[in-house]
mmJSON file of the N, C-alpha and C atoms, coordinates in Angstrom:
{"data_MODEL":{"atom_site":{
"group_PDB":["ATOM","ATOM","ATOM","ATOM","ATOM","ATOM","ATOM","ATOM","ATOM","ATOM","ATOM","ATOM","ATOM","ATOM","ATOM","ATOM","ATOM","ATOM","ATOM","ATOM","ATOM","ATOM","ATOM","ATOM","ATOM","ATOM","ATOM","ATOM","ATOM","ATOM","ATOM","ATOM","ATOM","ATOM","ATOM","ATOM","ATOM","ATOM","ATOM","ATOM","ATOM","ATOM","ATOM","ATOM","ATOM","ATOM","ATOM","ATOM","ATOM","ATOM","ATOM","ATOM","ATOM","ATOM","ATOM","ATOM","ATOM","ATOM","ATOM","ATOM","ATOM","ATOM","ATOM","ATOM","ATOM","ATOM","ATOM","ATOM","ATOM","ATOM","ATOM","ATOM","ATOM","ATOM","ATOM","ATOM","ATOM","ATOM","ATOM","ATOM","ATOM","ATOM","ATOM","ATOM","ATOM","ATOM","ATOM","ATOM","ATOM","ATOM","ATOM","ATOM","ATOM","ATOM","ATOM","ATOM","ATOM","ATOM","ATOM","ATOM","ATOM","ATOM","ATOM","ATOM","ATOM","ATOM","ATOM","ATOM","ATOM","ATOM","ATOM","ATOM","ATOM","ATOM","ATOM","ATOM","ATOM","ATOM","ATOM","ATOM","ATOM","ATOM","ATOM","ATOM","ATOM","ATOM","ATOM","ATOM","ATOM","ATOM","ATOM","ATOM","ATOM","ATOM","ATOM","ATOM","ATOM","ATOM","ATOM","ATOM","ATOM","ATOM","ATOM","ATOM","ATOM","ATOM","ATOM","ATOM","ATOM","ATOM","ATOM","ATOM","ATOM","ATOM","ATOM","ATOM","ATOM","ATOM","ATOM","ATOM","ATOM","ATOM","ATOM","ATOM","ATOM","ATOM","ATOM","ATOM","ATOM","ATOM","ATOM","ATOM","ATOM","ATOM","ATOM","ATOM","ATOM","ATOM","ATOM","ATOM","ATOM","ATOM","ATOM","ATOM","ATOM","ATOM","ATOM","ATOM","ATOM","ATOM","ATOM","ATOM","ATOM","ATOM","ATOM","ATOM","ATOM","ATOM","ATOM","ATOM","ATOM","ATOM","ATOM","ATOM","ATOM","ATOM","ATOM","ATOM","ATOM","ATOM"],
"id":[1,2,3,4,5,6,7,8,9,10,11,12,13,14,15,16,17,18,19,20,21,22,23,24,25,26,27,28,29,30,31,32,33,34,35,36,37,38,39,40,41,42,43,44,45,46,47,48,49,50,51,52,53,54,55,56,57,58,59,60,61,62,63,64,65,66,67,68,69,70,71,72,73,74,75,76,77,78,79,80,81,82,83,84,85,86,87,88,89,90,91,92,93,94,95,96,97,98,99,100,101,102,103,104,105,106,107,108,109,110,111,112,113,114,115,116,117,118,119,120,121,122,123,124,125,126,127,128,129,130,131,132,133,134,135,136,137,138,139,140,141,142,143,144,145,146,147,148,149,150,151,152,153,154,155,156,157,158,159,160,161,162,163,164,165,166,167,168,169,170,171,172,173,174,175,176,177,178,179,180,181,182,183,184,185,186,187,188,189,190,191,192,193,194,195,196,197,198,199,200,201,202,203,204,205,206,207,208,209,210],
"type_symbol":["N","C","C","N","C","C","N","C","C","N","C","C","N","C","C","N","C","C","N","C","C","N","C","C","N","C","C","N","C","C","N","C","C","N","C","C","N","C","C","N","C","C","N","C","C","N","C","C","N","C","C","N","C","C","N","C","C","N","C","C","N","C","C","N","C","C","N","C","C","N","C","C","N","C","C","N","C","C","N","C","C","N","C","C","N","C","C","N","C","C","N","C","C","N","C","C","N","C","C","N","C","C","N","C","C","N","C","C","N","C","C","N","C","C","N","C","C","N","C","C","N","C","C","N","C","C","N","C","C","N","C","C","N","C","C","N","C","C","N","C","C","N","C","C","N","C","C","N","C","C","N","C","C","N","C","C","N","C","C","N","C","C","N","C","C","N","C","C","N","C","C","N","C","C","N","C","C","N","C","C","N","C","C","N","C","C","N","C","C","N","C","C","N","C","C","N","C","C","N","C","C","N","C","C","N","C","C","N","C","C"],
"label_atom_id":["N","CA","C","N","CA","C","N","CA","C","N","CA","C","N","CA","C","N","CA","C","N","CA","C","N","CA","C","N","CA","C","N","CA","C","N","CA","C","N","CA","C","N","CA","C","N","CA","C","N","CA","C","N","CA","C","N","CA","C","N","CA","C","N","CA","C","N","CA","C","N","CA","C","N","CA","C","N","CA","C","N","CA","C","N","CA","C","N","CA","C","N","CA","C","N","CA","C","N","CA","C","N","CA","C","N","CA","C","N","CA","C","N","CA","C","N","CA","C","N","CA","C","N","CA","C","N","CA","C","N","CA","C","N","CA","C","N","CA","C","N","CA","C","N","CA","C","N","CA","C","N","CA","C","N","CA","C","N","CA","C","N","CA","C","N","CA","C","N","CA","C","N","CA","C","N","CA","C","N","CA","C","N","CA","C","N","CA","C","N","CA","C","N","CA","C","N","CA","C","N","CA","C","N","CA","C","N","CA","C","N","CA","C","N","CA","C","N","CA","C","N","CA","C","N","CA","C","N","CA","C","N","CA","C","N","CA","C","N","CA","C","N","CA","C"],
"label_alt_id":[null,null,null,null,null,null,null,null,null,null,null,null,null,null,null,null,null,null,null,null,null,null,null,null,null,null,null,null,null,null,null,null,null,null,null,null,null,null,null,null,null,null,null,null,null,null,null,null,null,null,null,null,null,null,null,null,null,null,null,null,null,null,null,null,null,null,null,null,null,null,null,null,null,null,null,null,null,null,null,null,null,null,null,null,null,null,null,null,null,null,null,null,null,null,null,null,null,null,null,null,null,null,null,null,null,null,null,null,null,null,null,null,null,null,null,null,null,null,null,null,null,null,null,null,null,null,null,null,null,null,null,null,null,null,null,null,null,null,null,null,null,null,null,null,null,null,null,null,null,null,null,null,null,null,null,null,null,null,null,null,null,null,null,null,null,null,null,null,null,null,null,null,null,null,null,null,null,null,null,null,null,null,null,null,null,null,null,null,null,null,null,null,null,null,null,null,null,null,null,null,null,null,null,null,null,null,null,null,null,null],
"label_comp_id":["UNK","UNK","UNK","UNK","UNK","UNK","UNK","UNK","UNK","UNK","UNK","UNK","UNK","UNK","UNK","UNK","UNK","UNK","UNK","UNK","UNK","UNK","UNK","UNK","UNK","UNK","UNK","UNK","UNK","UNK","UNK","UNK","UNK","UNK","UNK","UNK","UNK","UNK","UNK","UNK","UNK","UNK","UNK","UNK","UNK","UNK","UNK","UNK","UNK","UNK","UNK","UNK","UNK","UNK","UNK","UNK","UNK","UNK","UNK","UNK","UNK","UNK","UNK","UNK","UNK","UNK","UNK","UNK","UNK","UNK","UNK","UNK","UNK","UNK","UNK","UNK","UNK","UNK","UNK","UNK","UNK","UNK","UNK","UNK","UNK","UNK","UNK","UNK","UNK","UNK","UNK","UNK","UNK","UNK","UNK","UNK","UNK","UNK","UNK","UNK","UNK","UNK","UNK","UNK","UNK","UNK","UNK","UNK","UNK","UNK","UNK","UNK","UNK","UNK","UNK","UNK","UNK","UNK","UNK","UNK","UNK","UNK","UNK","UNK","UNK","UNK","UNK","UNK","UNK","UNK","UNK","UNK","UNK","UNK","UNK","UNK","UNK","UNK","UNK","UNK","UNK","UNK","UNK","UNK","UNK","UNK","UNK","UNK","UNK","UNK","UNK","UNK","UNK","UNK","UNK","UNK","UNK","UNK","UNK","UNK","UNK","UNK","UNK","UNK","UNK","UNK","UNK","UNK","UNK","UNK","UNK","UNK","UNK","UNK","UNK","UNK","UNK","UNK","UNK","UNK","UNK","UNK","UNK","UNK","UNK","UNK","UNK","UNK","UNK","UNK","UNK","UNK","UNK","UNK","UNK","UNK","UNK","UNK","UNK","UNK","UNK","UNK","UNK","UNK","UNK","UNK","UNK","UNK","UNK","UNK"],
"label_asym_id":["A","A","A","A","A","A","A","A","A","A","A","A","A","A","A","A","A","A","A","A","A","A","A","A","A","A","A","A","A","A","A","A","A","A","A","A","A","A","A","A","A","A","A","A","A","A","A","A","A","A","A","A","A","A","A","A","A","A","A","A","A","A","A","A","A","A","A","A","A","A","A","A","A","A","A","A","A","A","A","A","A","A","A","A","A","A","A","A","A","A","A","A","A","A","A","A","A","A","A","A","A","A","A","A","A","A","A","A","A","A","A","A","A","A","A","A","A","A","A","A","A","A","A","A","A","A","A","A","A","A","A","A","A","A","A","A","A","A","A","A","A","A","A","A","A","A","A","A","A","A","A","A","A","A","A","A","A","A","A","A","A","A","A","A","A","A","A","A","A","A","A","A","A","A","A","A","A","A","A","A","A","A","A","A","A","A","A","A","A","A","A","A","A","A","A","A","A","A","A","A","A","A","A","A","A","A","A","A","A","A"],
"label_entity_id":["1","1","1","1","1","1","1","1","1","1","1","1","1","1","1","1","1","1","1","1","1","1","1","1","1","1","1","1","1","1","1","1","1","1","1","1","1","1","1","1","1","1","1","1","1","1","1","1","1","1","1","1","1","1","1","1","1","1","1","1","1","1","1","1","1","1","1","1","1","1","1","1","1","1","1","1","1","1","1","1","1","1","1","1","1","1","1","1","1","1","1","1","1","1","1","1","1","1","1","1","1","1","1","1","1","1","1","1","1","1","1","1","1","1","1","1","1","1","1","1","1","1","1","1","1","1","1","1","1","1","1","1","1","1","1","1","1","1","1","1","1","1","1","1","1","1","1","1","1","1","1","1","1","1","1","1","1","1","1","1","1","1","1","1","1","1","1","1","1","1","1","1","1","1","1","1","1","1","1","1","1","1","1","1","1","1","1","1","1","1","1","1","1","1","1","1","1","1","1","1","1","1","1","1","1","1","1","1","1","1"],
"label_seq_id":[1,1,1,2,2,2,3,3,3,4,4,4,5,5,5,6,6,6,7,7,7,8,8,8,9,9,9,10,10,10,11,11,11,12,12,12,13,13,13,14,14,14,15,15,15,16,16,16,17,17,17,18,18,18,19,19,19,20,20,20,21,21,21,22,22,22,23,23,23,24,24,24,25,25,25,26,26,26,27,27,27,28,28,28,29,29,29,30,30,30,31,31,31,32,32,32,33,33,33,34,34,34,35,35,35,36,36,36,37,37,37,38,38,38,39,39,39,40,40,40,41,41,41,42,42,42,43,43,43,44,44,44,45,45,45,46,46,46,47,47,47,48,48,48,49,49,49,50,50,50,51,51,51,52,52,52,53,53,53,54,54,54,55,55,55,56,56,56,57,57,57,58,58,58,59,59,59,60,60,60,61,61,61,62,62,62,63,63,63,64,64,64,65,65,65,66,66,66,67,67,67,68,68,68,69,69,69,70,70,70],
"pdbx_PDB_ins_code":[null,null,null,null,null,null,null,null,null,null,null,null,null,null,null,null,null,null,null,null,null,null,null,null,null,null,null,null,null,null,null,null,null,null,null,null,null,null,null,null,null,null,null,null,null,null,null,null,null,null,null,null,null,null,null,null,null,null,null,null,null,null,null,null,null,null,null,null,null,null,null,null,null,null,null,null,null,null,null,null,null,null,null,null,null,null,null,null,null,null,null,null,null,null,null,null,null,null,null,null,null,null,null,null,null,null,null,null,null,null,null,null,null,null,null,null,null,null,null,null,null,null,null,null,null,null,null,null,null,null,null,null,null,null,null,null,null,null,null,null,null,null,null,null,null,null,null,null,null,null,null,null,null,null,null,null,null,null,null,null,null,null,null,null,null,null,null,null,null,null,null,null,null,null,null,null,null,null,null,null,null,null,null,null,null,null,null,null,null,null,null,null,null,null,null,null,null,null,null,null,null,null,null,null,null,null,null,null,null,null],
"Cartn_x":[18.951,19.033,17.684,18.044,16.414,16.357,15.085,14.614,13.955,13.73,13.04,11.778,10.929,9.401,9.449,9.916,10.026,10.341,10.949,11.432,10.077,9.852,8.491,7.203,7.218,5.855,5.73,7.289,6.776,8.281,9.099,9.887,11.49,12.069,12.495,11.669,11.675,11.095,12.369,12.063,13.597,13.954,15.493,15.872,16.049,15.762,15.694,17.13,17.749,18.686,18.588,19.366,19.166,20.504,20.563,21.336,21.222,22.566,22.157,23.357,23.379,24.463,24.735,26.097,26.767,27.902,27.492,29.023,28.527,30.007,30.119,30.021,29.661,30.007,28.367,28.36,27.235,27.742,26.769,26.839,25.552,25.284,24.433,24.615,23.714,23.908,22.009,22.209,20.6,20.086,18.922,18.579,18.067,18.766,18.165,17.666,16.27,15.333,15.767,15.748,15.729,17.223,17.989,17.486,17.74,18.263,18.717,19.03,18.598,18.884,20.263,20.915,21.929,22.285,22.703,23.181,23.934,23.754,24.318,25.017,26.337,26.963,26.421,25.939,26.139,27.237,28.266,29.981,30.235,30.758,31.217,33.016,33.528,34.777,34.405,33.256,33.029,32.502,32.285,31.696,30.198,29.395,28.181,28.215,27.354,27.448,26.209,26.599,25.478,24.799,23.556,22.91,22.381,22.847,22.348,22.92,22.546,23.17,24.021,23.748,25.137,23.764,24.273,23.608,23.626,22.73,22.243,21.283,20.699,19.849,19.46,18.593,18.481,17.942,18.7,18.191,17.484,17.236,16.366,16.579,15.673,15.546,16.473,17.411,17.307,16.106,15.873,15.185,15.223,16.161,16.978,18.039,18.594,20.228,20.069,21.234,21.467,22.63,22.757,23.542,23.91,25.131,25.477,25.226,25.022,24.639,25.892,26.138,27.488,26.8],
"Cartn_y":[-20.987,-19.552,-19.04,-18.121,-17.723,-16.14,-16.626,-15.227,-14.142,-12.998,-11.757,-12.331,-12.92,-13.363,-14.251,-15.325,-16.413,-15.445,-14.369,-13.609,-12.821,-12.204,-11.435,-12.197,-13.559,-14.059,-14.659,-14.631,-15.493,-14.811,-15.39,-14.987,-15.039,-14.312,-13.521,-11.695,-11.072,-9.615,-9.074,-7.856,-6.573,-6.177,-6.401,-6.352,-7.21,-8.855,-9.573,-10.264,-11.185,-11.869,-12.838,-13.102,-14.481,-15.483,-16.548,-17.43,-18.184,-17.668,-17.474,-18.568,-19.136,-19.802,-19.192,-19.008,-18.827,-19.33,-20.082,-21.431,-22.486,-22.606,-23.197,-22.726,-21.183,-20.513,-19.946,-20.028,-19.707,-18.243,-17.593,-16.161,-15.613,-14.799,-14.88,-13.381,-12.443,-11.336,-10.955,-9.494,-8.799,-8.656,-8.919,-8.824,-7.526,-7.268,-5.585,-5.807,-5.413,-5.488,-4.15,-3.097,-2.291,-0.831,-0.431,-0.829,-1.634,-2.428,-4.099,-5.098,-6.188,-7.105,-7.362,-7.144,-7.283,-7.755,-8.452,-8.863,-7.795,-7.328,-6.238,-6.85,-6.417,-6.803,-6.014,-5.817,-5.614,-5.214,-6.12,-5.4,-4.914,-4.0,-3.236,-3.484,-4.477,-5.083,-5.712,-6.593,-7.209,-6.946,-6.878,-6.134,-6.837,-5.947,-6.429,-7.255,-8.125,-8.748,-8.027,-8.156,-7.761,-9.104,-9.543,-10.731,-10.686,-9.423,-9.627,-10.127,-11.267,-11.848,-13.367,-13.648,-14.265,-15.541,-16.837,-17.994,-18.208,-18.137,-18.174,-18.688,-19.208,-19.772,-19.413,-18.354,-18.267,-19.689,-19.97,-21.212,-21.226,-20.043,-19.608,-18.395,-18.285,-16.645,-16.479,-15.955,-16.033,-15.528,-16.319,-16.138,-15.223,-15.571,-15.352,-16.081,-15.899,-16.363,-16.283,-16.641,-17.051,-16.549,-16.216,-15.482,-16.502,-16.458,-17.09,-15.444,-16.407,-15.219,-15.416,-14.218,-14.32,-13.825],
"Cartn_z":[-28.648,-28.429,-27.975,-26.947,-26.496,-27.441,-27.689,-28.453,-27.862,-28.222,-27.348,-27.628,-28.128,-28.369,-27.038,-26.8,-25.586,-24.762,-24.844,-23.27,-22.663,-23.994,-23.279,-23.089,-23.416,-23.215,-21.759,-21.253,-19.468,-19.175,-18.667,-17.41,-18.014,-17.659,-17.021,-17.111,-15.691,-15.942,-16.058,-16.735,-16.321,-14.753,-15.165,-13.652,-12.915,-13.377,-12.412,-12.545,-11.151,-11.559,-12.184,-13.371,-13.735,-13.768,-14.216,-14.039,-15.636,-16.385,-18.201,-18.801,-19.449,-19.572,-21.701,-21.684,-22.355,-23.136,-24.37,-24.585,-23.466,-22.786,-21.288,-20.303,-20.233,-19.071,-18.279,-16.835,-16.587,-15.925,-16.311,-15.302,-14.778,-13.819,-13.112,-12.373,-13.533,-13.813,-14.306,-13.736,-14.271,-15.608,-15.761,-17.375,-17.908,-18.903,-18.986,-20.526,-20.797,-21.837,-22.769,-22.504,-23.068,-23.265,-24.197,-25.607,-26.082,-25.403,-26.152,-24.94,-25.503,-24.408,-23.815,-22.553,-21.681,-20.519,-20.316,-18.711,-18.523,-17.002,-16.128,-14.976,-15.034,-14.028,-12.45,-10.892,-9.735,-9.565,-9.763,-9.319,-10.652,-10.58,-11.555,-12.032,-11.779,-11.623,-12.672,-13.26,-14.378,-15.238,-16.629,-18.189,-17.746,-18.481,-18.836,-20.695,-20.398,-21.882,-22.666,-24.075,-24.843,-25.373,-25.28,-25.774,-27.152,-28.114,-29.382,-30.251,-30.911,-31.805,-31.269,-29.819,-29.103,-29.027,-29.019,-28.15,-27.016,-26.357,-24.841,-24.392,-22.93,-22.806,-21.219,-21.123,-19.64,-19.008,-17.872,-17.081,-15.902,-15.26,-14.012,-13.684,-12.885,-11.983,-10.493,-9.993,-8.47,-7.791,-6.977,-6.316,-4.474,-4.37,-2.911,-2.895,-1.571,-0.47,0.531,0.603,2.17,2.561,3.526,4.47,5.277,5.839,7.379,8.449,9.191,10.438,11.654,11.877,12.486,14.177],
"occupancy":[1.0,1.0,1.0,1.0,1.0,1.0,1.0,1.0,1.0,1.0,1.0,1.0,1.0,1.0,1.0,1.0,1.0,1.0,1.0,1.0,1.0,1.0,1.0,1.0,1.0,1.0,1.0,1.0,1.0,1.0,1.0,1.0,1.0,1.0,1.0,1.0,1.0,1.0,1.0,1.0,1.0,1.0,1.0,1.0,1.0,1.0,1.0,1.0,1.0,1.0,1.0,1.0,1.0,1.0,1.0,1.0,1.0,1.0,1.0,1.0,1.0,1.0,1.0,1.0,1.0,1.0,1.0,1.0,1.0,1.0,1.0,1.0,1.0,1.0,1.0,1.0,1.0,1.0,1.0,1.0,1.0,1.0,1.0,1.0,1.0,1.0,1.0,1.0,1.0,1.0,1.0,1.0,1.0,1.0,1.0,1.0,1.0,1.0,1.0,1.0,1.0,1.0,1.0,1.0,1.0,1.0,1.0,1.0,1.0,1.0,1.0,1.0,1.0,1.0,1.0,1.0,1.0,1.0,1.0,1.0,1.0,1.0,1.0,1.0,1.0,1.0,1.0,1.0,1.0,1.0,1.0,1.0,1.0,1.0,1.0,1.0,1.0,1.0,1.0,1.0,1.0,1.0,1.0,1.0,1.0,1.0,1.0,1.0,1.0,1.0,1.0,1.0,1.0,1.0,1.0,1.0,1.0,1.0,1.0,1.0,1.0,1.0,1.0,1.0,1.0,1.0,1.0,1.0,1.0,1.0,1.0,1.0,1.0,1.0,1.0,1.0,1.0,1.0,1.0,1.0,1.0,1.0,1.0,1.0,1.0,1.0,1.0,1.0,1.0,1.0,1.0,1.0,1.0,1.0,1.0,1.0,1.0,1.0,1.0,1.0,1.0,1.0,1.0,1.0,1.0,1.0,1.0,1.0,1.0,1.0],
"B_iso_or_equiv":[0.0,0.0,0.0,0.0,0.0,0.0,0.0,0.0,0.0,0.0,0.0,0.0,0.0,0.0,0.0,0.0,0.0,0.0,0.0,0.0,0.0,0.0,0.0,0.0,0.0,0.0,0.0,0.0,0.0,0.0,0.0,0.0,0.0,0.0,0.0,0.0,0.0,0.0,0.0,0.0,0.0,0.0,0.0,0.0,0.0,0.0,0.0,0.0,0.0,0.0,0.0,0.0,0.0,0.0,0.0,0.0,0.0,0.0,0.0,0.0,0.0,0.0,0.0,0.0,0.0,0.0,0.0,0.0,0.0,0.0,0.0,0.0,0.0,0.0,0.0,0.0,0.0,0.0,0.0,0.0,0.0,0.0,0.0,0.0,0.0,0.0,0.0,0.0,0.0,0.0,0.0,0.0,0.0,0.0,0.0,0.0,0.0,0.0,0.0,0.0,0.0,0.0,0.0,0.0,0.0,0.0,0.0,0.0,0.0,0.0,0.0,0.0,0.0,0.0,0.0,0.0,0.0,0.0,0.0,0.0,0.0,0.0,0.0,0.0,0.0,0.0,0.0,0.0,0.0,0.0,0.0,0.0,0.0,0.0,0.0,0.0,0.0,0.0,0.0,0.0,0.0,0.0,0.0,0.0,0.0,0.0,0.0,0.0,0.0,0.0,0.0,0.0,0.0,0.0,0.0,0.0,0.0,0.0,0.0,0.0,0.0,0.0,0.0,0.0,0.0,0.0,0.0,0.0,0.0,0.0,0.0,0.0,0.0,0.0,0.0,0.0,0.0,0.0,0.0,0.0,0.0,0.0,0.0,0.0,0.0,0.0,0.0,0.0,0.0,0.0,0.0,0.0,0.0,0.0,0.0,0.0,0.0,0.0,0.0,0.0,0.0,0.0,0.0,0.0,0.0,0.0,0.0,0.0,0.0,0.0],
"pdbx_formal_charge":[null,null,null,null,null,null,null,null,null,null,null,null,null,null,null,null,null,null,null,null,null,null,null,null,null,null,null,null,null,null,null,null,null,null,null,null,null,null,null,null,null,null,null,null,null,null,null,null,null,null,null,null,null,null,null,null,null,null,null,null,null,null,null,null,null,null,null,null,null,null,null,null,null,null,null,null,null,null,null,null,null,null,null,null,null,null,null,null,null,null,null,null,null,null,null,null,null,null,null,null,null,null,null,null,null,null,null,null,null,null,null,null,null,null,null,null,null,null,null,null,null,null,null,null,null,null,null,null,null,null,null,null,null,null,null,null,null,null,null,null,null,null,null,null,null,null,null,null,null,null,null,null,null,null,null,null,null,null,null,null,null,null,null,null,null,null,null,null,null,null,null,null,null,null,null,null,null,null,null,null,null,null,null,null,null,null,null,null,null,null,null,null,null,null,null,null,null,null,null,null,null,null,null,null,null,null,null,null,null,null],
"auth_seq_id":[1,1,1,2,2,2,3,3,3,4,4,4,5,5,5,6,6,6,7,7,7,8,8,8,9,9,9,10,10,10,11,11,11,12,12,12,13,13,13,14,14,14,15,15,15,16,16,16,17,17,17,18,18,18,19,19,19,20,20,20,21,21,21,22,22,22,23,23,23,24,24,24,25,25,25,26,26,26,27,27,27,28,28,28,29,29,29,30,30,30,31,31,31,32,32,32,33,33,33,34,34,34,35,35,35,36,36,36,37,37,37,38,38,38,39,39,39,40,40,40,41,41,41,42,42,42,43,43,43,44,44,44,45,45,45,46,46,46,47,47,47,48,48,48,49,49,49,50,50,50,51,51,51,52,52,52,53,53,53,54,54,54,55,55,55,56,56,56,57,57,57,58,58,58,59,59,59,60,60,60,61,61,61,62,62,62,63,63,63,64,64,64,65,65,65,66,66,66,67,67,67,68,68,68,69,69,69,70,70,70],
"auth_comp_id":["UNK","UNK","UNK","UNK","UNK","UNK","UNK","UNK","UNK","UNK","UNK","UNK","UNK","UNK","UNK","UNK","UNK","UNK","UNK","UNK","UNK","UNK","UNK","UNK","UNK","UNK","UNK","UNK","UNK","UNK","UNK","UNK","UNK","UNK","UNK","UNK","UNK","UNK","UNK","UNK","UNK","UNK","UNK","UNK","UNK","UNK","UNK","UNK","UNK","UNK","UNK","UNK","UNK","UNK","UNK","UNK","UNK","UNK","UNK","UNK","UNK","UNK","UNK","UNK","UNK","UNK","UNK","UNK","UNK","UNK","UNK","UNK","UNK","UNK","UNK","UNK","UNK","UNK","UNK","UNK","UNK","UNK","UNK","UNK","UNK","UNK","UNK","UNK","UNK","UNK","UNK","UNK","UNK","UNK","UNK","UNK","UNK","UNK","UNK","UNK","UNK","UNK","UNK","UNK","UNK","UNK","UNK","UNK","UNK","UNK","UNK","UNK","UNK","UNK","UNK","UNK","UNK","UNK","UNK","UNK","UNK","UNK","UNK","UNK","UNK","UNK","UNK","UNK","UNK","UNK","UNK","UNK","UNK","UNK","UNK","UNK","UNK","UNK","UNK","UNK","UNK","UNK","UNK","UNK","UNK","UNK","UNK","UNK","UNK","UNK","UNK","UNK","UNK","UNK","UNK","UNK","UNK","UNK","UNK","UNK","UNK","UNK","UNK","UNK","UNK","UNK","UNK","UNK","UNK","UNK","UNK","UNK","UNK","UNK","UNK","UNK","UNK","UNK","UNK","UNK","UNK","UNK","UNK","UNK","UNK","UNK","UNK","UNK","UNK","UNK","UNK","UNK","UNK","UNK","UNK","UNK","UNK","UNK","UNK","UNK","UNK","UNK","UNK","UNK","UNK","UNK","UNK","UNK","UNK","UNK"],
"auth_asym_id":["A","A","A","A","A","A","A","A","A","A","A","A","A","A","A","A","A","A","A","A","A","A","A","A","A","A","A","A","A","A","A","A","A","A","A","A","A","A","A","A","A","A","A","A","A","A","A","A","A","A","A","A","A","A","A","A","A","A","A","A","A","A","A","A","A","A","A","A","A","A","A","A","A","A","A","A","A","A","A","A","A","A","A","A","A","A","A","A","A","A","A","A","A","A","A","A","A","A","A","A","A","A","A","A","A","A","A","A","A","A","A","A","A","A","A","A","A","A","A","A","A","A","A","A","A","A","A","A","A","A","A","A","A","A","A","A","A","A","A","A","A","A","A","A","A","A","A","A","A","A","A","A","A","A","A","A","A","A","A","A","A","A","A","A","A","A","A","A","A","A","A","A","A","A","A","A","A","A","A","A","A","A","A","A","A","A","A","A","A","A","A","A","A","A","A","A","A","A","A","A","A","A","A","A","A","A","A","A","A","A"],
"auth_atom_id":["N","CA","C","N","CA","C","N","CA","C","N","CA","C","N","CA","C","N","CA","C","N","CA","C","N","CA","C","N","CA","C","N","CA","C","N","CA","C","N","CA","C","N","CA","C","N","CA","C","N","CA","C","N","CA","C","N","CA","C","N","CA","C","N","CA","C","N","CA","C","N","CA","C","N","CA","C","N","CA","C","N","CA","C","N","CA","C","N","CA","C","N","CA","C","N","CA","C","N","CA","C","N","CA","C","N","CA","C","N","CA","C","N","CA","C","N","CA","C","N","CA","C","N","CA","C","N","CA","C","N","CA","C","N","CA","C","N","CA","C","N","CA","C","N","CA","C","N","CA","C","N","CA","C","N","CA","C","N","CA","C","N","CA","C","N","CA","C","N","CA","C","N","CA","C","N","CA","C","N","CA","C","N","CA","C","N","CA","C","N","CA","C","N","CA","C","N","CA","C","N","CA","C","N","CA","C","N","CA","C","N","CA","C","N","CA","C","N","CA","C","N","CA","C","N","CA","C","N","CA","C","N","CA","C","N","CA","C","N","CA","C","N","CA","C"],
"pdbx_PDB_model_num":[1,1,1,1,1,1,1,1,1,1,1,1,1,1,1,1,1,1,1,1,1,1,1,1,1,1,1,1,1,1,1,1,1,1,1,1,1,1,1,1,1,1,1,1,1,1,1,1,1,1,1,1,1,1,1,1,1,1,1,1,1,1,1,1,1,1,1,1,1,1,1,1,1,1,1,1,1,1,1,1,1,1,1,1,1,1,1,1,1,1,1,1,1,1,1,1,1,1,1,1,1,1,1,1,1,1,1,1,1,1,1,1,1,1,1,1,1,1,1,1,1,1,1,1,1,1,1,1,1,1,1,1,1,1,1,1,1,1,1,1,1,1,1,1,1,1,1,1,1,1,1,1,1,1,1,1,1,1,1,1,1,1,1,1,1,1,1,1,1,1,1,1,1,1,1,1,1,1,1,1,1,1,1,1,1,1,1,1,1,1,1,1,1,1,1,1,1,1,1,1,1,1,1,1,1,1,1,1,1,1]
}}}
């Protein structure tokens, strides 16, 4: 389980995308610090999770994409 001490000492920042895994499930949703830690859904078609109390393990940052160019 990642703790808010490991979060604030290096990376992930607020706001950024991350790529978090949950159980079995990975999702890859914004991290919101404050007032409690949350993944934020972009599409609004999907819930945001609450990370308090839950086992999780952020596994990276996005960084960028890629597009096809038409």
């Amino acid at each position: 389980m990642q703790s808010k001490a490991s979060l604030e000492k290096g990376m992930p920042r607020e706001e950024q995308i991350c790529v978090t895994r949950i159980d079995d499930e990975l999702y890859i949703k914004r991290l919101q610090k404050l007032p409690k830690y949350k993944l934020i859904s972009d599409n609004k078609s999907y819930d945001d999770i609450d990370l308090e109390g839950r086992d999780y393990d952020i596994l990276g940052i996005v960084v960028g994409l890629f597009q096809k160019m038409t």
